[in-house]
C-alpha positions, -999 to +999 in steps of 0.1 A: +631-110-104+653-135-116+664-127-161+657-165-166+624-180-150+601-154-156+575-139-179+560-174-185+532-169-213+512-197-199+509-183-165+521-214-147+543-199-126+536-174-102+550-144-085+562-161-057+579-189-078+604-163-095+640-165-097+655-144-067+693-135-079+701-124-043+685-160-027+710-181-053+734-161-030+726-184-003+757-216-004+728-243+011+700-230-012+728-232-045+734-268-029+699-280-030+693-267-063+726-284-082+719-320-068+678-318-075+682-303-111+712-332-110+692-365-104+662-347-121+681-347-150+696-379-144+664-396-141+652-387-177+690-387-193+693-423-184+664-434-205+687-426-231+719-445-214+737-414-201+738-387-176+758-354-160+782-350-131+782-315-129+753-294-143+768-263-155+801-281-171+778-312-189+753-290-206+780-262-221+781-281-254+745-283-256+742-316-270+734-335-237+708-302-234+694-315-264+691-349-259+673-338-226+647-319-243+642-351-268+635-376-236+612-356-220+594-338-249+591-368-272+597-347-297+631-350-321+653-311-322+674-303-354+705-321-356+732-308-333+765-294-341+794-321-335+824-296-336+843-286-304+845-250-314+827-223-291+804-216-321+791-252-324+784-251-286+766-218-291+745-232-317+735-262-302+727-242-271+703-220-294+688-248-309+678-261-271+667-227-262+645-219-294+626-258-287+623-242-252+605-208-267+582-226-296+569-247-261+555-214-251+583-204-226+596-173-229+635-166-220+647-129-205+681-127-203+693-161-207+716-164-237+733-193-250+766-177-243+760-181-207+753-214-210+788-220-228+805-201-207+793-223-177+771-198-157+760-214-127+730-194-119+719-187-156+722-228-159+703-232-131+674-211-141+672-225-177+669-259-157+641-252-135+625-235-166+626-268-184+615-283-151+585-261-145+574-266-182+575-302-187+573-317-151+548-290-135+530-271-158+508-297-170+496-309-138+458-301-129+437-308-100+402-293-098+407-263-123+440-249-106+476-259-122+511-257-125+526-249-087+490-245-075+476-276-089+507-292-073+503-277-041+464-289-040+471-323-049+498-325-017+470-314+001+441-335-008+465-365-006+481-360+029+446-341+048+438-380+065+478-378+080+481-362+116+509-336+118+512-333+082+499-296+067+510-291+042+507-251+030+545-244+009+571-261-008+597-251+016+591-253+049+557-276+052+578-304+042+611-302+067+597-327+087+597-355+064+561-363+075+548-344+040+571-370+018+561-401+039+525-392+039+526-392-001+539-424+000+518-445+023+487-426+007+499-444-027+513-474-013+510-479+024+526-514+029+563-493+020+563-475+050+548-478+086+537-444+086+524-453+130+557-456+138+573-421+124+575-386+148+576-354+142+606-348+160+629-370+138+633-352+103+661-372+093+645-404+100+613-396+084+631-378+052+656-407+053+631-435+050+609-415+023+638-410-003+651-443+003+616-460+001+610-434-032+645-446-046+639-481-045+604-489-048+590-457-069+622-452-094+620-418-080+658-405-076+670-393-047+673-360-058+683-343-017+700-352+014+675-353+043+707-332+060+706-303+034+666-299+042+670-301+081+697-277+083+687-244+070+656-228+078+641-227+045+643-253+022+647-240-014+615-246-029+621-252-064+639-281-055+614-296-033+591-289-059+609-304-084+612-335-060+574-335-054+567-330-088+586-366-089+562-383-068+534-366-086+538-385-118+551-414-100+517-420-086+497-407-110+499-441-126+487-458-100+458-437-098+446-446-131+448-487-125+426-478-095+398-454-119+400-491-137+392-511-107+367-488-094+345-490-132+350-524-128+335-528-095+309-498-103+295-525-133+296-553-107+275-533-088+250-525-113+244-561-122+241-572-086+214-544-085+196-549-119+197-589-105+181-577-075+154-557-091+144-589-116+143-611-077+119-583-064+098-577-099+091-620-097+081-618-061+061-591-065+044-597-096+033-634-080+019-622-048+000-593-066-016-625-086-021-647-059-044-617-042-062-611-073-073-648-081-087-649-039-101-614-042-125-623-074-147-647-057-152-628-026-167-604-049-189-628-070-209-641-042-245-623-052-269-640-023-290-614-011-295-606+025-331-604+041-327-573+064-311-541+061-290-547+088-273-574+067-269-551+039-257-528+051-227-548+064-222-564+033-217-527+020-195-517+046-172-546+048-168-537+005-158-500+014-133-514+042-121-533+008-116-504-009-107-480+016-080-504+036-072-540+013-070-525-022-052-489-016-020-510-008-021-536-039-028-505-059+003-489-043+022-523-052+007-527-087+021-495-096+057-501-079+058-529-095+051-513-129+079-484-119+105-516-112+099-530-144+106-493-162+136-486-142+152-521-149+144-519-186+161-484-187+189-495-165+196-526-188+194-509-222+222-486-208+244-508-199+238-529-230+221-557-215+193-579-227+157-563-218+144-586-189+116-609-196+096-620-166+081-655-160+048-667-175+019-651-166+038-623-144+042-597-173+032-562-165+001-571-196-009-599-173-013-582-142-029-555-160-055-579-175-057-594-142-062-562-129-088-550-152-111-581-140-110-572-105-124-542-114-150-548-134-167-577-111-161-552-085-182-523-100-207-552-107-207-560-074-213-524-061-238-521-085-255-550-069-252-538-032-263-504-039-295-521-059-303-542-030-301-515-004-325-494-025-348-522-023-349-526+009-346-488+017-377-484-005-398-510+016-387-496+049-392-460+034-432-469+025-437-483+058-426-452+076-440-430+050-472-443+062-471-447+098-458-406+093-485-392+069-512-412+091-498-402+121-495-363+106-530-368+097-549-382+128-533-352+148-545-325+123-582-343+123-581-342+162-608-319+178-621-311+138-653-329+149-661-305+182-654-274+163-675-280+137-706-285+160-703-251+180-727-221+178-705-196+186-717-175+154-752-165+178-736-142+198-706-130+177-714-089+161-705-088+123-668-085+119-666-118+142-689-134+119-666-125+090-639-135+108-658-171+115-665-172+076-627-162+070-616-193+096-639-216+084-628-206+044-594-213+058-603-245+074-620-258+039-587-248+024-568-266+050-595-294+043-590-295+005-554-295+014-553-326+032-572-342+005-542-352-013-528-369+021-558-393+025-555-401-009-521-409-008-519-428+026-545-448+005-522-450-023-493-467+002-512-487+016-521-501-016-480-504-028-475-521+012-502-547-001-485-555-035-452-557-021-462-585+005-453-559+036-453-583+068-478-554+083-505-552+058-536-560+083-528-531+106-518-510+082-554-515+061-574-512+094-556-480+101-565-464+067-603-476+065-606-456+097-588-426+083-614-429+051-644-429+072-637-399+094-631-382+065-664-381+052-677-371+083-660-339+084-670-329+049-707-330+062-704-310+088-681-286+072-711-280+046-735-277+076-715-251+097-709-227+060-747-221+059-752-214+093-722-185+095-738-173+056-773-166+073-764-145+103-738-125+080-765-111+058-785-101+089-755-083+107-742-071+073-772-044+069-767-031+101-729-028+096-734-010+066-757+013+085-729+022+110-707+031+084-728+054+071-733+069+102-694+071+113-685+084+075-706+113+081-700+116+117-664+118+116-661+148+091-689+164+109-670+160+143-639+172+128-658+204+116-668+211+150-636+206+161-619+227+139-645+255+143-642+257+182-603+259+177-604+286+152-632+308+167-610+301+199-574+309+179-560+340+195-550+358+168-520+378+162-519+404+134-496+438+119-515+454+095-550+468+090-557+442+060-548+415+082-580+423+109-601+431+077-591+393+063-600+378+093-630+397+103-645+390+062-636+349+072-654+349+101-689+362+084-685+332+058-678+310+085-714+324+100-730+316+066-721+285+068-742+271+096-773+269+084-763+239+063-744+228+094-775+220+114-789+202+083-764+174+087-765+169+119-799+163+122-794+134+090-767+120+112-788+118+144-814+096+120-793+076+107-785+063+145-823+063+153-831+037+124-801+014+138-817+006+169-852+005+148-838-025+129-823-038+167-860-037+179-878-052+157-854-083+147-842-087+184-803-091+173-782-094+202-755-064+198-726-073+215-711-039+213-713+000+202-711+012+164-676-004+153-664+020+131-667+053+154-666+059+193-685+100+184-720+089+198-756+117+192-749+130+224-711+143+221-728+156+184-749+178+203-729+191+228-700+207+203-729+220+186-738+239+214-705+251+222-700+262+184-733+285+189-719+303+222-685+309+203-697+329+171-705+360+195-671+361+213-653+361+183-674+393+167-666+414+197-630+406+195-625+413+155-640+446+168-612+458+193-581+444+169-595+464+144-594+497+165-560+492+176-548+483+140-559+519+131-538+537+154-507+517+146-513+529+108-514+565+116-480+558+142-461+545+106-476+571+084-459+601+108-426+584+110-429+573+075-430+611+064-402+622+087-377+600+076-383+603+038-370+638+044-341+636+073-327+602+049-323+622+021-310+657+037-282+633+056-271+616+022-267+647+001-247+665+032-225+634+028-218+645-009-216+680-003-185+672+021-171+651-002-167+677-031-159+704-008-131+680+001-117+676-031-128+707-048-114+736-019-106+770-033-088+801-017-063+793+015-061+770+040-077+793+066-105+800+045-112+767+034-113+754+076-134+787+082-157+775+059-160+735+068-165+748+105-197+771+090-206+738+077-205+726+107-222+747+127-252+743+104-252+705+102-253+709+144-286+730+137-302+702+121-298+679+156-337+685+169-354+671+141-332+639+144-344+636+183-382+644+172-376+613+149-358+595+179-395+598+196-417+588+170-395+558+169-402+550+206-438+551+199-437+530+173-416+502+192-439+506+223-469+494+195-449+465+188-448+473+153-416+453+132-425+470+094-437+502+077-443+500+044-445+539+038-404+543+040-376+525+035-354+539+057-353+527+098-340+546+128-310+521+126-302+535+091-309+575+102-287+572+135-253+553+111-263+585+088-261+607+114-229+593+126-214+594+098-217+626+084-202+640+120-173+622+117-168+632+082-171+670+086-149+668+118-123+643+102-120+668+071-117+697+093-088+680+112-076+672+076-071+712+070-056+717+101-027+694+095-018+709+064-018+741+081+005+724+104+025+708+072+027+737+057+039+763+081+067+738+094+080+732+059+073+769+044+052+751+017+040+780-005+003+784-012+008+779-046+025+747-038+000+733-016-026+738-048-005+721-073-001+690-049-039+697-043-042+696-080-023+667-088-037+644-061-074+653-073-062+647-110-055+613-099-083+603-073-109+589-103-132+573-082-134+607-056-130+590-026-099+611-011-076+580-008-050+574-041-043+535-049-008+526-051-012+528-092-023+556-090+004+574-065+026+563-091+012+582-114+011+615-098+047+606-087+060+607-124+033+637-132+056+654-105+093+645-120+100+614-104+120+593-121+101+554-111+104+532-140+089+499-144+127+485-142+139+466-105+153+497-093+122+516-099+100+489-082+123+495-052+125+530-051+082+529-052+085+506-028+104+524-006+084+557-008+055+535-002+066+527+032+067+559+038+033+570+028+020+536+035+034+526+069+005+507+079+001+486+042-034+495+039-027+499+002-044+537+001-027+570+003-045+598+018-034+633+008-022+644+045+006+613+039+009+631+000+012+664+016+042+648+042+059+634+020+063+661-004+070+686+022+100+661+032+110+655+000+114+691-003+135+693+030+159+663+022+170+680-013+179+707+009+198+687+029+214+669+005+228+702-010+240+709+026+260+674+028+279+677-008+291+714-002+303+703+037+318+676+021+341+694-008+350+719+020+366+690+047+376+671+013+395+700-011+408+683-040+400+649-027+370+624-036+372+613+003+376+623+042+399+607+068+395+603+101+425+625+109+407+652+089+374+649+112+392+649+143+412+679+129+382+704+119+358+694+144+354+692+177+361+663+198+327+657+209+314+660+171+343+644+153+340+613+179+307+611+173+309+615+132+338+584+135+317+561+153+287+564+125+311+558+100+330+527+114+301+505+091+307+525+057+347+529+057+358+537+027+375+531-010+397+503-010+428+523-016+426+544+013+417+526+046+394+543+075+381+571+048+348+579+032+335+591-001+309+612-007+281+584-007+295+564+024+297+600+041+266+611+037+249+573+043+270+574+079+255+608+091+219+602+077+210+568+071+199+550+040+164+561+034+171+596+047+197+605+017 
C-alpha cells in the first residue's frame, strides 16, 4: 500500500484503489498519471488565471498548491509564505496539507519535505488524494459512493449502448466505446455514436476527448495512444477523467428534473381538466335518467287480472334488478370523481371545482332521494294490488277446495248409516260399531266447522261482487241440506247399536266370569299333572321326607278342588239358559277362553289316576335313601380316624427331622422303624379305598358326617411316603458328606445345631436371611458393605444353584464340608508357594519349568498365561495370581 492515498477516514476509497509503489514503477502508468493530474489541475487553476507545466516542479513552493485547494474547496487557506527560502516552501506546503487533514483525509507518509524536494511519486499521490476527495468522494448514486457510486453511474448511463460494459476503470474503457457512450447519453447530437466500432480505439477515444474538449469544457486530460498501448490503463487517471464527465453532466441532469416537474404539472392539469369534462357528462346523463324514470313510476292505474299484475311487478323488479344497479354504479363514481378531483386540486393549489347548475353532487342526491321515495310508493302500490287480487282468487279456490274436500268425505255417509250390520255382530263387534260410530260423530262434529265456513265464503264471494256467485250459492245450499240429513240418521243408528250392547253385554260379563275362574282352575290341573308326573331326583333322607309330606297336602287339597269345578260348569250352563230363552244369535264360542266343560273334566280325571302313582313311588325313594345314609355313616367314621392318624405322622416326621439325637446310623435306623410301621398302616387305607367305591356306585356327591374325602386321604397318604423316604435319603447323604470329608460327629451336630437355631418357622429349608445369619453365628465375616453382598452372593450360588431362594441342610452340610476342605487347600497353596518362591513375593516361568516336570510345569504355564504377574517383573506370579491360575476364582 501506497504511504500517501490510504487510510481515508471517510471510507471512500477502497482496497483496490490504493497507491501501489511497485505499479508507479511502470514508465506508461507514471505517464498517464502526470498529464491527467496535469489538465485536472489545469482545469480548476485556470478559474483563477494560471496553471502548471510540470506537476512536481510547480507545486514545490506550495503557493500554486494552495491556490488549488481555494478553487476547488471554496474555502480561503491562511495566508502563504512569499519567501523563496526552503522553509517558506515547507510551510506553505503544511499549510495545504493540514486544509487537506481538517477535510477528513488522513496523510501517511507524505511530508511537506517531499513535496519541496520535488518527489514525483509522493506528488502524485498527494494529487490523486486531493482528486479523490473533492472530485470523487462526494458523488452518490443509489446509496453507494466515492469509486463505487462512480462506477454505478458509468453503468446505469451506458447499459442502452451495445459493446459497451462497463465493470473497471482500467480496462472497460480501452475501447473508447465507454467515453462516447457517456457523451451521446448526455448529448447525443455531439457524436454519431451508429457510426463508431469496436475495433477502432483511437478513433472512438479520439472523437470522445475532442468532442469532451470542445463542447463539455472537459480538458483533455490523456492521449487516446497512452490508453491503447498498454494493457492496463492506470485507473486513477481514467477515474479522474470520468470523474470529469461526471460533474460535467450532472448539470444537465438537473435542467432535465426541471423539465420533467414541469411537464409532470402539465400533466396533472390535463388530467384534473379531464376529470371536471367527465364529472359534467356524467352528472347530466345521471339527471336526464332520473327526470324519465319518475313518471314511469307514477303511473298508479290498476290492472284487472292478475296476469297483468303480475307483469307490472315483474317489469319493476327487472328495474331494479337490471336499469338501476348500473346508475347506482354511476351515481357513486360520479361521487368518487368529484372527491378525487377536489383532493387532487387542493394539492396542487388549485381552486376547488364547482360544477354547473343543477349538477352538484347535493343535486343529484336530492334527485336521487325522489326516485326512491316514488319508487317505494310504487312498490307499495303493486304489492297492495296483488294482495287484492290474490285475496279474491284465494276465496274462490278456498271454496271450490273445502267443498270439494267436503262432498268426498260425505260420499257413501248416507248408505252406512242405514245398515243393520249390528244384528248379527257378538258383543266386542258391537263395541267396536259403538267405537266407529263415536268416531264417525267426532269426525261429524269435526266437519261442522267446514260447512260453516264454506258458508262463511260464500258469503265474502257475494260481498265482493265474485263474477261466480250463482254457482257458488247453488253449490253450498246443497252442501247445507245433506248436512242435516246425516245428523238424523246418525241419531237413529246410536240407539239402535245402544240396545243390542246391553243385551250382549250380560252375557259377556257371564263369560268372563267363567274364563276368570276357568283359567286358574285349568292352570291348577296343569300344574298338578306335571308335578305328580315330575321325576324327582333327590340326596338325602330329608329330601324324600319333604317331598313325600308335600304330596299329602297336595291330597288335602282336592276336596275343595272338585267344589270349583262344579261352580265353573254352572256358570257355562246358565250362558246358554240366557241363549235359549232370548234367541240371541251367537256368532262364536266364549271370547275370553278356548278351555271348554269338557277339557275341565277330562284333566280332572287324569289328576284322580295320578295321586296313586305318585304314593307308591315316594315309597321306593324313600327305601333307597336309607341305605345311602348308612353307606356315608361307615365311611364317615373311617375317615375321621385314618385323616387324623396321617396328619399327626406328618408332624411326627417333621420334629424327628429337626430334632435327631445320637449318630447318623442311629438316627436312619430309626426313620426306617418308622417306616416300616407307617407301611403297617396300608390295609386300613385300602378298606377305606372300598367303602369309597360303594359310595360312588350310589351316586352319592356329599357326606355330611366328615369332612375329609378319599381325594384328601390318598394326597395324605402320598405325602407322608414321600416324606419319610425323602428324610431317610436326607440321612444317607450326610452319611455320605460326612465320611468323604471326615466331618466329626460333633461337627455334624453343631451345623445340626445351628441350622435348627435358625429354621423359625420348622420347615427344614433356611431363607436366604436367615443363612446369613447362621453364616456369621459360624465366623463368617459377611457385612452389610458391597463386598459382603458379593461374597453372600457368591456362597449363595453355591447353596442355591437353582435360585429357589431356600437352603436345605444337605446344601448347609456341603458347603461346610467344602469350606472345610478349601482352607485346607489353601494352606497347601501358600507353603508350595514360599518353597518354589524363597525370599521372593513371586514365581517365574523359568522357576516352574525348573522344579517340575515338563508335563506339569507346561501345564501350570498355560493356566497362568491370563494372571501374569507384578508389573515389574514380566511372565511371573504372586501369591494371589498363583493360586487364582491353579484353582480358579471361586475355588480360592
Amino acid at each position: 500500500m501506497d504511504h500517501y492515498d490510504s487510510q481515508q477516514t471517510n471510507d471512500y476509497m477502497q482496497p483496490e484503489e490504493d497507491w501501489d509503489r511497485d505499479l508507479l514503477l511502470d514508465p506508461a502508468w507514471e505517464k498517464q498519471q502526470r498529464k491527467t493530474f496535469t489538465a485536472w489541475c489545469n482545469s480548476h487553476l485556470r478559474k483563477a488565471g494560471t496553471q502548471i507545466e510540470n506537476i512536481e516542479e510547480d507545486f514545490r513552493d506550495g503557493l500554486k498548491l494552495m491556490l488549488l485547494l481555494e478553487v476547488i474547496s471554496g474555502e480561503r487557506l491562511a495566508k502563504p509564505e512569499r519567501g523563496k527560502m526552503r522553509v517558506h516552501k515547507i510551510s506553505n506546503v503544511n499549510k495545504a496539507l493540514d486544509f487537506i487533514a481538517s477535510k477528513g483525509v488522513k496523510l501517511v507518509s507524505i511530508g511537506a519535505e517531499e513535496i519541496v524536494d520535488g518527489n514525483v511519486k509522493m506528488t502524485l499521490g498527494m494529487i490523486w488524494t486531493i482528486i479523490l476527495r473533492f472530485a470523487i468522494q462526494d458523488i452518490s448514486v443509489e446509496e453507494t459512493s466515492a469509486k463505487e457510486g462512480l462506477l454505478l453511474w458509468c453503468q446505469r448511463k451506458t447499459a442502452p449502448y451495445k459493446n459497451v460494459n462497463i465493470q473497471n476503470f482500467h480496462i472497460s474503457w480501452k475501447d473508447g466505446l465507454g467515453f462516447c457512450a457517456l457523451i451521446h447519453r448526455h448529448r447525443p447530437e455531439l457524436i454519431d455514436y451508429g457510426k463508431l466500432r469496436k475495433d477502432d480505439p483511437l478513433t472512438n477515444l479520439n472523437t470522445a476527448f475532442d468532442v469532451a474538449e470542445k463542447y463539455l469544457d472537459i480538458p483533455k486530460m490523456l492521449d487516446a495512444e497512452d490508453i491503447v498501448g498498454t494493457a492496463r490503463p492506470d485507473e486513477k487517471a481514467i477515474m479522474t477523467y470520468v470523474s470529469s464527465f461526471y460533474h460535467a453532466f450532472s448539470g444537465a441532469q438537473k435542467a432535465e428534473t426541471a423539465a420533467n416537474r414541469i411537464c409532470k404539472v402539465l400533466a396533472v392539469n390535463q388530467e384534473n381538466e379531464q376529470l371536471m369534462e367527465d364529472y359534467e357528462k356524467l352528472a347530466s346523463d345521471l339527471l336526464e335518467w332520473i327526470r324519465r324514470t319518475i313518471p314511469w313510476l307514477e303511473n298508479r292505474v290498476p290492472e284487472n287480472t292478475m296476469h297483468a299484475m303480475q307483469q307490472k311487478l315483474e317489469d319493476f323488479r327487472d328495474y331494479r334488478r337490471l336499469h338501476k344497479p348500473p346508475k347506482v354504479q354511476e351515481k357513486c363514481q360520479l361521487e368518487i370523481n368529484f372527491n378525487t378531483l377536489q383532493t387532487k386540486l387542493r394539492l396542487s393549489n388549485r381552486p376547488a371545482f364547482m360544477p354547473s347548475e343543477g349538477r352538484m353532487v347535493s343535486d343529484i342526491n336530492n334527485a336521487w332521494g325522489c326516485l326512491e321515495q316514488v319508487e317505494k310508493g310504487y312498490e307499495e302500490w303493486l304489492l297492495n294490488e296483488i294482495r287484492r287480487l290474490e285475496r279474491l282468487d284465494h276465496l274462490a279456490e278456498k271454496f271450490r277446495q273445502k267443498a270439494s274436500i267436503h262432498e268426498a268425505w260425505t260420499d257413501g255417509k248416507e248408505a252406512m248409516l242405514r245398515q243393520k250390520d249390528y244384528e248379527t255382530a257378538t258383543l266386542s263387534e258391537i263395541k267396536a260399531l259403538l267405537k266407529k260410530h263415536e268416531a264417525f260423530e267426532s269426525d261429524l262434529a269435526a266437519h261442522q266447522d267446514r260447512v260453516e265456513q264454506i258458508a262463511a265464503i260464500a258469503q265474502e264471494l257475494n260481498e265482493l261482487d265474485y263474477y261466480d256467485s250463482p254457482s257458488v250459492n247453488a253449490r253450498c245450499q246443497k252442501i247445507c241440506d245433506q248436512w242435516d240429513n246425516l245428523g238424523a240418521l246418525t241419531q237413529k243408528r246410536r240407539e239402535a247399536l245402544e240396545r243390542t250392547e246391553k243385551l250382549l253385554e250380560t252375557i259377556d260379563q257371564l263369560y268372563l266370569e267363567y274364563a276368570k275362574r276357568a283359567a286358574p282352575f285349568n292352570n291348577w290341573m296343569e300344574g298338578a299333572m306335571e308335578d305328580l308326573q315330575d321325576t324327582f331326583i333327590v340326596h338325602t333322607i330329608e329330601e324324600i321326607q319333604g317331598l313325600t309330606t308335600a304330596h299329602e297336602q297336595f291330597k288335602a287339597t282336592l276336596p275343595d278342588a272338585d267344589k270349583e269345578r262344579l261352580a265353573i260348569l254352572g256358570i257355562h250352563n246358565e250362558v246358554s239358559k240366557i241363549v235359549q230363552t232370548y234367541h240371541v244369535n251367537m256368532a262364536g264360542t266364549n271370547p275370553y277362553t278356548t278351555i271348554t266343560p269338557q277339557e275341565i273334566n277330562g284333566k280332572w280325571d287324569h289328576v284322580r289316576q295320578l295321586v296313586p302313582r305318585r304314593d307308591q313311588a315316594l315309597t321306593e325313594e324313600h327305601a333307597r335313601q336309607q341305605h345311602n345314609e348308612r353307606l356315608r355313616k361307615q365311611f364317615g367314621a373311617q375317615a375321621n380316624v385314618i385323616g387324623p392318624w396321617i396328619q399327626t405322622k406328618m408332624e411326627e416326621i417333621g420334629r424327628i427331622s429337626i430334632e435327631m439325637h445320637g449318630t447318623l446310623e442311629d438316627q436312619l435306623s430309626h426313620l426306617r422303624q418308622y417306616e416300616k410301621s407307617i407301611v403297617n398302616y396300608k390295609p386300613k387305607i385300602d378298606q377305606l379305598e372300598g367303602d369309597h367305591q360303594l359310595i360312588q356306585e350310589a351316586l352319592i356327591f356329599d357326606n355330611k358326617h366328615t369332612n375329609y374325602t378319599m381325594e384328601h386321604i390318598r394326597v395324605g397318604w402320598e405325602q407322608l411316603l414321600t416324606t419319610i423316604a425323602r428324610t431317610i435319603n436326607e440321612v444317607e447323604n450326610q452319611i455320605l458328606t460326612r465320611d468323604a470329608k471326615g466331618i466329626s460327629q460333633e461337627q455334624m451336630n453343631e451345623f445340626r445345631a445351628s441350622f435348627n437355631h435358625f429354621d423359625r418357622d420348622h420347615s427344614g429349608t433356611l431363607g436366604p436371611e436367615e443363612f446369613k445369619a447362621c453364616l456369621i453365628s459360624l465366623g463368617y465375616d459377611i457385612g452389610n458393605d458391597p463386598q459382603g453382598e458379593a461374597e453372600f452372593a457368591r456362597i449363595m450360588s453355591i447353596v442355591d444353584p437353582n435360585r429357589l431362594g431356600v437352603v436345605t441342610f444337605q446344601a448347609f452340610i456341603d458347603f461346610m464340608s467344602r469350606e472345610t476342605a478349601d482352607t485346607d487347600t489353601a494352606d497347601q497353596v501358600m507353603a508350595s508357594f514360599k518353597i518354589l518362591a524363597g525370599d521372593k513375593n513371586y514365581i517365574t516361568v523359568e522357576e516352574l519349568r525348573r522344579e517340575l516336570p515338563p508335563d506339569q510345569a507346561e501345564y501350570c504355564i498355560a493356566r497362568m498365561a491370563p494372571y501374569t504377574g507384578p508389573d515389574s517383573v514380566p511372565g511371573a506370579l504372586d501369591y494371589m495370581s498363583f493360586s487364582t491360575a491353579l484353582y480358579g476364582e471361586s475355588d480360592l
